[in-house]
C-alpha angles and dihedrals in degrees: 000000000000117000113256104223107171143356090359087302126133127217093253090044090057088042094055089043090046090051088054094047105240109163101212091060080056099055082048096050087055103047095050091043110034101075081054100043099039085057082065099045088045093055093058093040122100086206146004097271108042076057096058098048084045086060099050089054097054091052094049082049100044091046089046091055097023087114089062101062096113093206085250112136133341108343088204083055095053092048091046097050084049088059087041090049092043085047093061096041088048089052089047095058092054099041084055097042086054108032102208138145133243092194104132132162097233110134126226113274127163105237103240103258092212090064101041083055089058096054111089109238087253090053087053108045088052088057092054094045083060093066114104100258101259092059090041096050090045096048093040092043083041113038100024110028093037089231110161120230094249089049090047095045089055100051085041103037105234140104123289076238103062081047089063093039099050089041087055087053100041082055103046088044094050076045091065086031095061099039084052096052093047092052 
């Protein structure tokens, strides 16, 4: 039996109605994605509002390729790959706009996963917004997303070492972050 999602509806039938461009399966699509999928963009944002710009273009994205989803797999996966890879392309252009580094000094350290049970999910992911964007964008694409290094340095470009390298920061820095937040 095929899962109802909204209004009776069920994801084949708004996809049917999204390929043909009604707008009220659209309307529907996003109402029933766009809490999931803003928790993403949110996650490789440095603020509200790059997150939200970052979700509008992955609805825009995901509406203007939606006939190309083949039915293979999860189609919540598909569309969320489409807001993680809109993300990074979002962060490389503005890694690119403004030229900067994320090279840091910080040591590996592991985040003390005690602590990191005792932060409410909205206290983390404000820490981790925190982090400079190349740190963010590692440690979202890598420990959330399970991307590995080699798969991260290619949609970055850069080497699977700088990967490593940035993912050990972002660590060491959300290290001195936590400890911080629980004094």
């Amino acid at each position: 039996m095929a899962e109802v999602l909204v209004y009776g509806l069920t994801e084949k039938e708004i996809i049917a109605g999204c390929i043909a461009g009604r707008r009220d399966s659209q309307e529907m699509f996003y109402k029933f994605y766009s809490p999931k999928m803003f928790g993403i963009c949110l996650r490789y944002a440095n603020d509200y509002h790059s997150a939200e710009d970052i979700l509008q273009e992955g609805f825009i994205k995901v509406f203007n390729n939606i006939s190309k989803f083949r039915g293979e797999g999860s189609f919540e996966g598909w569309v969320k790959r489409i807001f993680i890879n809109t993300a990074i392309e979002y962060y490389r252009k503005a890694v690119n706009h403004n030229g900067h580094s994320e090279l840091d000094r910080a040591s590996f350290q592991h985040i003390n996963e005690v602590a990191v049970e005792n932060l409410a999910t909205q206290d983390l992911l404000k820490l981790i917004q925190k982090l400079s964007p190349g740190y963010q964008t590692v440690f979202n694409m890598y420990v959330i997303d399970g991307f590995a290094h080699k798969e991260i340095a290619v949609k970055l470009g850069i080497s699977e070492g700088t990967s490593k390298s940035q993912l050990a920061r972002a660590r060491a820095i959300l290290q001195k972050m936590i400890q911080g937040y629980r004094r």
